[in-house]
C-alpha positions as CSV (number, residue, x, y, z in Angstrom):
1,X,23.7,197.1,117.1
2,X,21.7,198.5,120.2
3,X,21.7,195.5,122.8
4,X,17.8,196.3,123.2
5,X,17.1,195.7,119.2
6,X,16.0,192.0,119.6
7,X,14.3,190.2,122.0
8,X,16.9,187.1,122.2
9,X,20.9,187.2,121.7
10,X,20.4,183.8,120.5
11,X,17.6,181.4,119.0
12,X,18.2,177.8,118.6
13,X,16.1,176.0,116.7
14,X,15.9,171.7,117.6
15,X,15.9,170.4,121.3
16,X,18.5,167.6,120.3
17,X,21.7,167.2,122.3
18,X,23.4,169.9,120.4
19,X,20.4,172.3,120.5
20,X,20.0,171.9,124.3
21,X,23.6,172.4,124.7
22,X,24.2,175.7,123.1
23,X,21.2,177.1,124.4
24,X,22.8,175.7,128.2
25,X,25.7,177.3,127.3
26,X,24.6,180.1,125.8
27,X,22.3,181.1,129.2
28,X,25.4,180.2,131.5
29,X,27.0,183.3,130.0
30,X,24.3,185.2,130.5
31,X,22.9,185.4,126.8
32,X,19.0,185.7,126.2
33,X,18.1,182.3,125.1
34,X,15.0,181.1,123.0
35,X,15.4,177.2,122.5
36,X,12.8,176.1,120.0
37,X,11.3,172.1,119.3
38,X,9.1,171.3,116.9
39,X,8.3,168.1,118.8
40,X,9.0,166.9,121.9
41,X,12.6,167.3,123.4
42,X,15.3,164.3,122.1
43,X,12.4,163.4,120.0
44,X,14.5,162.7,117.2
45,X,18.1,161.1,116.7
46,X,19.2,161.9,120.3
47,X,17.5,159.6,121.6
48,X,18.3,157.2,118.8
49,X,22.1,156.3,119.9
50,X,23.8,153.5,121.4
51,X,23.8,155.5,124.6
52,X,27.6,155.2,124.6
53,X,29.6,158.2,126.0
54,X,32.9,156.7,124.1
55,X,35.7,158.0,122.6
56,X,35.1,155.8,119.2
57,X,37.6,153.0,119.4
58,X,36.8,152.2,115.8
59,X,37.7,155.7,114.8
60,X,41.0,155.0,115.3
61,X,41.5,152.9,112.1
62,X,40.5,156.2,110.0
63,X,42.8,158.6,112.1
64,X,40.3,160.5,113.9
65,X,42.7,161.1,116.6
66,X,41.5,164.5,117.3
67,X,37.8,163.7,117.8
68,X,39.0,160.3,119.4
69,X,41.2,162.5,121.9
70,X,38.3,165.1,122.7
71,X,35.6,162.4,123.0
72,X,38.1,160.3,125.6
73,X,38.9,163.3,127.7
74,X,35.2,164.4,127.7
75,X,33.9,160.6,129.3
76,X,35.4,161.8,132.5
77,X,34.0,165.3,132.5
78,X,30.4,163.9,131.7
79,X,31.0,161.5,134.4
80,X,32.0,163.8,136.8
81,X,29.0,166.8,135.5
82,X,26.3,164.1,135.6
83,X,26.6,161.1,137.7
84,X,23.5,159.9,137.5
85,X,23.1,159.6,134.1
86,X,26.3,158.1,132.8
87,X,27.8,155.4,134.6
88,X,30.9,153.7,133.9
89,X,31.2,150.4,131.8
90,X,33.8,148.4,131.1
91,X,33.5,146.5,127.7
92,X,34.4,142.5,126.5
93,X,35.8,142.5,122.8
94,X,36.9,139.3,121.5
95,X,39.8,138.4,119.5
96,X,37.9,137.0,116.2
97,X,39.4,134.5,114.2
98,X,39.8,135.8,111.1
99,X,39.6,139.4,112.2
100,X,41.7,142.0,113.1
101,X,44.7,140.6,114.5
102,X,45.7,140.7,118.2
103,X,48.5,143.1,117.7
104,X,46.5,145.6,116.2
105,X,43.8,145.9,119.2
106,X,46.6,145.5,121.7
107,X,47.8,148.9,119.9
108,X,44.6,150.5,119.3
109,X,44.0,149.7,123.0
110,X,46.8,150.8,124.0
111,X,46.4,154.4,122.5
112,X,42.7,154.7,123.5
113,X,43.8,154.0,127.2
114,X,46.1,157.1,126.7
115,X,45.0,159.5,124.5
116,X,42.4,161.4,126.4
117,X,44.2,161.5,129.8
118,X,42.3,158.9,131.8
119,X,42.2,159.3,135.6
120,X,38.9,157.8,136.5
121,X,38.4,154.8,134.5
122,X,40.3,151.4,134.9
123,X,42.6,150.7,132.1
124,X,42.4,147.9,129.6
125,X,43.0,144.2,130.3
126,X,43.4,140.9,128.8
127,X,40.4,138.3,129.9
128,X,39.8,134.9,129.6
129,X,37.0,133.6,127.2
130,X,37.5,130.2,127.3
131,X,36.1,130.0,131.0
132,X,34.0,132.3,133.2
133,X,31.0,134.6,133.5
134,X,32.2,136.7,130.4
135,X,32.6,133.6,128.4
136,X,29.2,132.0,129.2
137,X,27.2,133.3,126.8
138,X,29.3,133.4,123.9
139,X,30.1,130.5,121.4
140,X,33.3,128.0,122.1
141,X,34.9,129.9,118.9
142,X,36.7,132.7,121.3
143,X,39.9,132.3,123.4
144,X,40.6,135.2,124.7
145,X,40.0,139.2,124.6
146,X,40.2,142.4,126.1
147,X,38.4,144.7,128.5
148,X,38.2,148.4,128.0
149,X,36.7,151.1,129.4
150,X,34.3,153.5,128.4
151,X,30.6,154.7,129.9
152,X,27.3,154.4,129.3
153,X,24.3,157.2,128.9
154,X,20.4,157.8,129.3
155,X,21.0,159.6,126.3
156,X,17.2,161.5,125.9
157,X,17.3,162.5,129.6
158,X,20.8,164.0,128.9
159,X,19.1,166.0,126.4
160,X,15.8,166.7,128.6
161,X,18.0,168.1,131.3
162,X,20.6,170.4,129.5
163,X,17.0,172.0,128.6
164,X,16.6,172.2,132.1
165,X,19.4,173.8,133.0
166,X,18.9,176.4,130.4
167,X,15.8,177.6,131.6
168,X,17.0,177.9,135.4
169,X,19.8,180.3,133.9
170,X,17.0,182.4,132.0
171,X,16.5,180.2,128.3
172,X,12.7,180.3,127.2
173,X,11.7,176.5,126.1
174,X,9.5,176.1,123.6
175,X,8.9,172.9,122.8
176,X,6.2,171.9,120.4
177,X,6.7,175.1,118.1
178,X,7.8,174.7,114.7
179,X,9.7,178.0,113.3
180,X,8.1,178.3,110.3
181,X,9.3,181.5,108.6
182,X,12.6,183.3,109.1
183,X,13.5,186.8,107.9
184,X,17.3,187.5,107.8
185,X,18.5,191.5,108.2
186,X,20.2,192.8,110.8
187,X,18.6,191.0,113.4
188,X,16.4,187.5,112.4
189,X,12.3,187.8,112.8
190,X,11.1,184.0,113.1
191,X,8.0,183.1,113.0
192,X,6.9,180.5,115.3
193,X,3.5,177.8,115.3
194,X,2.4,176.1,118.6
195,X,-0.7,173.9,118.1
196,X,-2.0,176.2,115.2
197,X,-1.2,179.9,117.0
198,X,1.4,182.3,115.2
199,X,4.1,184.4,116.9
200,X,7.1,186.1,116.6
201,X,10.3,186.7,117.9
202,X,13.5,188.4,116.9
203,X,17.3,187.2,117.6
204,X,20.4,188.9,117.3
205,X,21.8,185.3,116.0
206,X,20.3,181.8,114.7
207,X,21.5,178.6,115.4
208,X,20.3,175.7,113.0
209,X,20.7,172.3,115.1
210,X,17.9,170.7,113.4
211,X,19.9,167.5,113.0
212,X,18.6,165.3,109.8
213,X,16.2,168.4,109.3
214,X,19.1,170.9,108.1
215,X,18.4,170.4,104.7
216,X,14.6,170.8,105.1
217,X,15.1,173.8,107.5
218,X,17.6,175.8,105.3
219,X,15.5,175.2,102.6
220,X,12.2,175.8,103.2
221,X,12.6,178.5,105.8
222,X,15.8,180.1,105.7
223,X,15.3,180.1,102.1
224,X,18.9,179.4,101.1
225,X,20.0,178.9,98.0
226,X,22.8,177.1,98.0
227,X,23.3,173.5,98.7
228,X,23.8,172.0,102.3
229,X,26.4,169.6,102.6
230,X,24.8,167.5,104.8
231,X,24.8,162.9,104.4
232,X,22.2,161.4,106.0
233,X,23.2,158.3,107.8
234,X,20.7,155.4,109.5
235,X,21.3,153.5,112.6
236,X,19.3,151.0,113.6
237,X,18.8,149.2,117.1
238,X,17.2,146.3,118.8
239,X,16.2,145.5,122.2
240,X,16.1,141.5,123.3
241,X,15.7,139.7,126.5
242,X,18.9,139.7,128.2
243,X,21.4,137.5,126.7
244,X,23.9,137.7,129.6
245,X,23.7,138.4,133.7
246,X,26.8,140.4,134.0
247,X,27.1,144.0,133.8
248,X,29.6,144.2,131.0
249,X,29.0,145.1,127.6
250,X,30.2,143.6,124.4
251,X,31.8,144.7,121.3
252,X,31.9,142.8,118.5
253,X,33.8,143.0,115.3
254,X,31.5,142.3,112.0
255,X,32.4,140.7,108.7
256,X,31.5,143.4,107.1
257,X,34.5,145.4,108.8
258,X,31.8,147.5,111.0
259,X,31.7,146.4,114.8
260,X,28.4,145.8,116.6
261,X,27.7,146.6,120.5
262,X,25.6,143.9,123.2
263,X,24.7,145.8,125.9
264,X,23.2,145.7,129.4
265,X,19.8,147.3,129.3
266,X,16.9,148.4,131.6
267,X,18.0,145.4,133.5
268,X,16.3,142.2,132.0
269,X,17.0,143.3,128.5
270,X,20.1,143.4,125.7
271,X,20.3,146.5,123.5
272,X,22.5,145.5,119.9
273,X,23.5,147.9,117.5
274,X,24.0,149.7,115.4
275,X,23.7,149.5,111.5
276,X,25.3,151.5,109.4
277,X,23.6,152.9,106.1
278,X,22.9,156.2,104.1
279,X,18.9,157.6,104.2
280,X,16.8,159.6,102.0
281,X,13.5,160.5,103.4
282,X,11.3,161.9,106.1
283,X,13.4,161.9,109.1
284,X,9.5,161.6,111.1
285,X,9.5,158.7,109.9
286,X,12.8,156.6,110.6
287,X,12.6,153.0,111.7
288,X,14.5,150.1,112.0
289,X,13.5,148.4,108.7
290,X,13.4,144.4,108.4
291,X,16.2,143.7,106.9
292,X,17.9,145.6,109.3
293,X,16.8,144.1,112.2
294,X,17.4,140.6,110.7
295,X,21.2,141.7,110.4
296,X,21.1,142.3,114.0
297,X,19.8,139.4,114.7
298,X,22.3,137.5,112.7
299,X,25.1,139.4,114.5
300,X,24.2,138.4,117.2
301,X,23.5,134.7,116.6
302,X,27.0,134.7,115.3
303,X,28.2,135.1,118.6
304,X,26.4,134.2,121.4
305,X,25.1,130.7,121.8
306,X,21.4,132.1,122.2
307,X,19.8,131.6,119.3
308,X,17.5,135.3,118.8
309,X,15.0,135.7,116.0
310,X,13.3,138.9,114.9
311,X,10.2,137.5,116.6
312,X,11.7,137.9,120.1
313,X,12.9,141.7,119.4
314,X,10.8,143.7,122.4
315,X,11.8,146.8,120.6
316,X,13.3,148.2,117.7
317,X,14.4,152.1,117.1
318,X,16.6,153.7,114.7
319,X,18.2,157.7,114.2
320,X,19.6,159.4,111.5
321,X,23.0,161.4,112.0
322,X,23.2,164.9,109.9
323,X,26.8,164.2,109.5
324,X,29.2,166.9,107.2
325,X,29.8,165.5,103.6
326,X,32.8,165.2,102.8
327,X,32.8,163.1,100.2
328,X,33.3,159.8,101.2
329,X,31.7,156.8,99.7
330,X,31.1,154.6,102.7
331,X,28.5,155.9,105.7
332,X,30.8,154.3,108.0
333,X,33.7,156.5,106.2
334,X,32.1,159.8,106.9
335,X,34.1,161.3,109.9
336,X,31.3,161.8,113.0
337,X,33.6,164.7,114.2
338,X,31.3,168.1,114.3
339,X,31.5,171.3,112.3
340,X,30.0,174.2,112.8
341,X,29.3,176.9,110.5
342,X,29.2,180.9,110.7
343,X,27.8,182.4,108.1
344,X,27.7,186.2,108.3
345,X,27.8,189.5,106.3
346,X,27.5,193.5,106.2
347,X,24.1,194.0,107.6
348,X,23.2,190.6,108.1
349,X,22.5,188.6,111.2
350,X,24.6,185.3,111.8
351,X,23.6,182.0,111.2
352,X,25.8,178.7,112.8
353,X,25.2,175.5,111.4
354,X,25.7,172.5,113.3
355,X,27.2,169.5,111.3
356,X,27.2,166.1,113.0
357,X,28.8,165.9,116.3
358,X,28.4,163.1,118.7
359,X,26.4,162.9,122.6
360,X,30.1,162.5,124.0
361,X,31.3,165.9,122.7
362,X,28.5,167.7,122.6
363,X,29.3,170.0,125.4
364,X,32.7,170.8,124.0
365,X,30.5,171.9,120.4
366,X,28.0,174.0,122.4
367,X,31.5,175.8,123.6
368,X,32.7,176.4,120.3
369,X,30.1,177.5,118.7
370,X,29.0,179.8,121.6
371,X,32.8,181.2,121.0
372,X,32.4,181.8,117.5
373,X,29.7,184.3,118.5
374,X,32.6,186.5,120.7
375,X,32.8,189.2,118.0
376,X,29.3,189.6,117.7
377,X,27.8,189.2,121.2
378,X,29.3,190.2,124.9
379,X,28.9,186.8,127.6
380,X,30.8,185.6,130.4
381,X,33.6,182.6,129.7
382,X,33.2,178.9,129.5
383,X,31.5,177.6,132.7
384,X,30.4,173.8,131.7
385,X,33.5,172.2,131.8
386,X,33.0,171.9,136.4
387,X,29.5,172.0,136.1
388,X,26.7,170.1,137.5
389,X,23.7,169.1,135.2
390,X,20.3,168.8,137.4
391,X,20.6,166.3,140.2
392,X,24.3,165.9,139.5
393,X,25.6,167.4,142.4
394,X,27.3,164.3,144.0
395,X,30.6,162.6,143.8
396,X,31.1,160.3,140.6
397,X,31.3,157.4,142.6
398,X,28.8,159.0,145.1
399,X,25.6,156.8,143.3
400,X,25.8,153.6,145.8
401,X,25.5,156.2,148.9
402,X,22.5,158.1,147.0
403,X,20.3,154.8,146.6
404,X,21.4,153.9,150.5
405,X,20.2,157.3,152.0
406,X,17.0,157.2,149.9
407,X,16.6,154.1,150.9
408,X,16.8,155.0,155.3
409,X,14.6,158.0,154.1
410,X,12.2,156.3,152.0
411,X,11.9,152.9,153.3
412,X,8.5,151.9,151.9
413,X,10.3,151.5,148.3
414,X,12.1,148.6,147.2
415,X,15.7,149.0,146.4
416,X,15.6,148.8,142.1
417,X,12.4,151.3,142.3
418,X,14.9,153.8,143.7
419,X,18.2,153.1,141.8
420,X,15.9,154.1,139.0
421,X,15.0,157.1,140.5
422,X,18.7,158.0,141.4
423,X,19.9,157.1,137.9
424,X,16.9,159.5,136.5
425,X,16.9,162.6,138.6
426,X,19.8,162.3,141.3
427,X,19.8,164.7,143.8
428,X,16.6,165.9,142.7
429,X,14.1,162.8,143.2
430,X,13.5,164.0,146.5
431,X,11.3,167.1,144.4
432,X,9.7,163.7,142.5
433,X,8.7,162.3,145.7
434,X,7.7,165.0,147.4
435,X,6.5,164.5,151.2
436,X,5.1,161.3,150.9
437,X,5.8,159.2,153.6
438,X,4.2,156.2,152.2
439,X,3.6,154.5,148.8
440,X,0.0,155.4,149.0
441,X,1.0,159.1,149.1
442,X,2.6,158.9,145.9
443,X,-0.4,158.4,144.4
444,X,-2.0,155.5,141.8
445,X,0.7,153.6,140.1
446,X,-0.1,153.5,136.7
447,X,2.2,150.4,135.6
448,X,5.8,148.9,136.5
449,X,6.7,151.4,139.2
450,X,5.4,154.6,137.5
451,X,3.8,156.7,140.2
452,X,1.4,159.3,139.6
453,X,3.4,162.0,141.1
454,X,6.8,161.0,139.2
455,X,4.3,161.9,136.5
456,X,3.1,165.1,137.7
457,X,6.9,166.2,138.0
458,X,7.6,165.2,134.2
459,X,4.6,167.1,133.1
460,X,5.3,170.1,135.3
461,X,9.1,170.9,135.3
462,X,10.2,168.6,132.0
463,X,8.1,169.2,129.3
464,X,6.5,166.1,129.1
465,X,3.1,166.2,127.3
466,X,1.9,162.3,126.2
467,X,2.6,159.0,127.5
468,X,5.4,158.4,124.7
469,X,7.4,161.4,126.4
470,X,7.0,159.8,129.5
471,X,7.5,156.0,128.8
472,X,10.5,156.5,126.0
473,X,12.4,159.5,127.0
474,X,11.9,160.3,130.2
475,X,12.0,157.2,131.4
476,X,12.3,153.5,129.6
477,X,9.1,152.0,131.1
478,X,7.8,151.4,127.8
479,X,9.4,148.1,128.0
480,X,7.2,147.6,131.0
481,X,3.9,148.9,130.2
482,X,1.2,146.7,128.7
483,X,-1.4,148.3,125.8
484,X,-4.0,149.0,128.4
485,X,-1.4,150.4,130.9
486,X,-0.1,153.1,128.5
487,X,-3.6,154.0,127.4
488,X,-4.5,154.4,131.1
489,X,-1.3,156.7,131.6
490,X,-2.2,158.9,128.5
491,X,-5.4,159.5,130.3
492,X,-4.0,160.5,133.3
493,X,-1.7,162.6,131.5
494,X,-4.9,164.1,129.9
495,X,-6.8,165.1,132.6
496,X,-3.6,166.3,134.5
497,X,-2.1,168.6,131.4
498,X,-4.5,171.5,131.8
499,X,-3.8,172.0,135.6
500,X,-0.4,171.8,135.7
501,X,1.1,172.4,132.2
502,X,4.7,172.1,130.9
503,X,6.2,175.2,131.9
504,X,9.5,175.0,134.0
C-alpha cells in the first residue's frame, strides 16, 4: 500500500491509559497518530483505579506470575519516567486472625520482593502493631505485620500527559469526538462527530481501546459480527476524612477472601477500595452504588477503631475494567493481565483490540501492540522504556529539591501550594506560573489554591474544557471546592474557552 494512501498510520479510538499510550508510542516511532475521545481524556475507568502502580500481590495466589513479574519490574521504570506523578509507598498489611496464615505472606512476600528485580524500592519488613504510629489507628485485634513496597499514581494525569507527549511527537488529539461510523477496506474511513459537525479521516490501522465500550464500539460501528469476549467488572471507591497521620498505606485482607486498600489521600483524606463485582449497563453511567459503599464502610470499621458511616463519605467513584473472558466464574478470578488482538485479512485494514490491561503495565501493552503492527507499518524501535513523561525530567528522588528551588524562586507561595504543583506538572510548572512574581500576578484564585492562570494552562495545553476536567482529573480540588466555588470556576472557564481553546 502507497505510504501516502491514508492520512494516519494509526487511529486510536479512547483517551484512556491504554489509548494514550499507544498513540505515545505510536508517535515516538514516528507513526502518524490520530488519538480520538469521545469525552474528556481519563474520563472513564482510568481515572477510576486505586491509583496503585503495583505488581498485584494478590495475584500471586492465582499464579499470575507473568503479569505479577512485568507489573513489579515496570514500578521502577514508571518511577524513574515520571517522578512527579508516582511516588513511592510503602504499605502496612496485618496478619489477621483467622486469615491467611503468616507463612503464606512471609512467602508471597518474599517472591514479590524478588520477582521483578527491585533496585529502587526498600524491601519488605516485619512491623510491630501492637505499639506505634502504624498501630494507632487500628483495633487491639492485630499483633504484628508486614511492610511492603509498592507506589502510588495520579492516575488521570498519567493519562492526560501520555496525550501530551503524543502530540509534541506529531499525534492529532481529538478529544470530544465520538467515531461514529467506520468503513473497513484496505485502509479504514472513520467518521468522526465533535459537538454536532461531521468529518472524516482515513488510517492505515485501528486501534479499539474503548475500555468497557468494546462491545458497544465493535458493535455499533465496526459492525462486527461476532461476539466480543469482553467481562465487565465494577470497582467501587470511597473517600473519608483521614483515618490516620502517617504516610503509609494499608492493605487489608477481607472475609470474603478479596483484600481492601486504606490509603493516604490529597492529604486530609483516606481513599478505601475497591469492590469487586460483574456490570451490565451504560458504562456513562457507573457509580458506586449503596450497598457498595456500605461494604466499604464496613471494611473499614472492621479494622480501624474509627467508627465511618456512609454519611461521612466526601466522595464516592467507581470504574469498570473491559477485562478478556475467559471463563471464570468469579470477577475477582478473571486474570487483569492484557491481551491484545490483530485481526487482519487479504485486502483488509488491521484492527487491534485491547483486552484489560492494568495503569502499571500499560506502557509495556502500548509496546506490544505497536510491535504487532511491524509487518504492516515501517517505525523506529521501542523508545519509552528511558523516557521522560512531561515534567519528568528529574532524578526519582529528585522531588524534595524541586519543591525547595520553587520554593527560593517563588517565595510568595506556601510550601503544600507548590508540592502540589511539583507532584502535578514537575519540571513544567514553571510554564503554569509563568512570570508572575507575586500571588497577585497569578491572577483570581478561584478556590483552595486554584489560580486563574494554572487554569489557563489546563485549558490551553491539556484539553481541559469544564470545571469537572479541571477539579477531578487534572487536579483533585474537587474535594476542596464549595458549590458556589465550582460554579464560579465553570464561569471562568466559560468566558476563557473561546480565547484560548484546547489545542496543544
Amino acid at each position: 500500500m502507497p505510504e501516502g494512501s491514508a492520512q494516519f498510520d494509526l487511529a486510536v479510538v479512547g483517551g484512556g491509559i491504554n489509548g494514550t499510550g499507544i498513540a505515545r508510542d505510536a508517535a515516538g516511532r514516528g507513526l502518524r497518530v490520530l488519538l480520538l475521545e469521545q469525552s474528556d481524556l481519563a474520563s472513564g475507568t482510568s481515572s477510576a483505579s486505586t491509583k496503585l502502580i503495583h505488581g498485584g500481590l494478590r495475584y500471586l495466589e492465582h499464579g499470575w506470575f507473568r503479569l505479577v513479574r512485568e507489573a513489579l519490574a515496570e514500578r521502577e521504570v514508571m518511577l524513574r519516567m515520571a517522578p512527579h506523578l508516582v511516588r513511592p509507598m510503602r504499605f502496612v498489611l496485618p496478619v489477621e486472625p483467622g486469615g491467611r496464615p503468616i507463612w503464606m505472606l512471609r512467602l508471597g512476600l518474599f517472591i514479590y520482593d524478588h520477582l521483578g528485580g527491585r533496585k529502587i524500592l526498600p524491601a519488605t519488613k516485619r512491623v510491630d502493631l501492637a505499639h506505634g504510629p502504624l498501630a494507632a489507628p487500628l483495633k487491639q485485634a492485630y499483633a504484628h505485620g508486614f511492610e511492603y513496597s509498592d507506589c502510588w499514581a495520579d492516575d488521570a494525569r498519567l493519562v492526560v500527559l501520555n496525550a501530551l507527549d503524543a502530540a509534541e511527537h506529531g499525534a492529532v488529539v481529538r478529544t470530544r469526538t465520538r467515531c461514529i461510523g467506520a468503513e473497513r477496506k484496505s485502509v479504514w474511513r472513520i467518521v468522526l462527530e465533535t459537538r454536532g459537525r461531521r468529518d472524516a479521516a482515513t488510517a492505515r490501522v485501528l486501534v479499539n481501546a474503548t475500555g468497557p465500550w468494546l462491545r458497544l464500539f465493535a458493535q455499533n460501528v465496526l459492525r462486527e459480527r461476532a461476539p466480543t469476549p469482553v467481562r465487565l467488572d465494577k470497582g467501587s471507591h470511597i473517600v473519608v476524612p483521614r483515618l490516620f497521620a502517617h504516610d503509609r498505606g494499608y492493605i487489608f485482607q477481607t472475609r470474603d477472601a478479596r483484600v481492601v486498600f486504606a490509603l493516604p489521600f490529597e492529604r486530609d483524606f483516606t481513599l478505601i477500595g475497591t469492590t469487586d463485582r460483574g456490570f451490565s449497563g451504560d458504562p456513562a453511567a457507573v457509580s458506586a452504588s449503596a450497598d457498595e459503599i456500605a461494604y466499604l464502610c464496613d471494611v473499614a470499621k472492621e479494622h480501624f477503631r474509627a467508627a465511618i458511616r456512609p454519611n461521612q463519605v466526601a466522595w464516592s467513584f467507581a470504574g469498570v475494567r473491559a477485562l478478556y473472558d475467559d471463563a471464570s466464574r468469579r470477577s475477582q478470578d478473571v486474570s487483569r493481565d492484557y491481551v491484545l488482538k490483530l485481526d487482519e485479512g487479504p485486502g483488509a485494514a488491521p484492527l487491534i483490540t485491547v483486552y484489560g490491561g492494568k495503569i502499571t503495565t500499560y506502557r509495556r501493552l502500548a509496546e506490544h501492540a505497536v510491535d504487532q503492527l511491524s509487518h504492516v507499518l515501517k517505525f523506529g524501535p521501542p523508545w519509552t522504556a528511558r523516557s521522560h513523561l512531561p515534567g519528568g525530567e528529574f532524578p526519582h528522588d529528585g522531588f524534595d529539591t524541586l519543591v525547595a528551588a520553587t520554593r527560593r524562586s517563588r517565595p510568595f507561595l506556601d510550601e503544600e501550594h507548590v508540592r502540589r504543583l511539583v507532584h502535578a506538572y514537575g519540571t513544567r510548572l514553571e510554564r503554569v506560573l509563568g512570570p508572575a512574581r507575586s500571588r497577585q500576578e497569578l491572577g483570581p484564585f478561584l478556590g483552595a489554591d486554584l489560580s486563574a492562570a494554572e487554569v489557563r494552562y489546563l485549558m490551553q495545553w491539556e484539553w481541559a474544557e469544564s470545571a469537572a476536567d479541571v477539579l477531578w482529573r487534572r487536579t483533585k480540588l474537587g474535594l476542596r471546592f464549595s458549590p458556589a466555588e465550582r460554579d464560579a470556576l465553570a464561569r471562568f472557564m466559560a468566558d476563557t474557552i473561546g480565547a484560548s481553546g484546547p489545542s496543544p
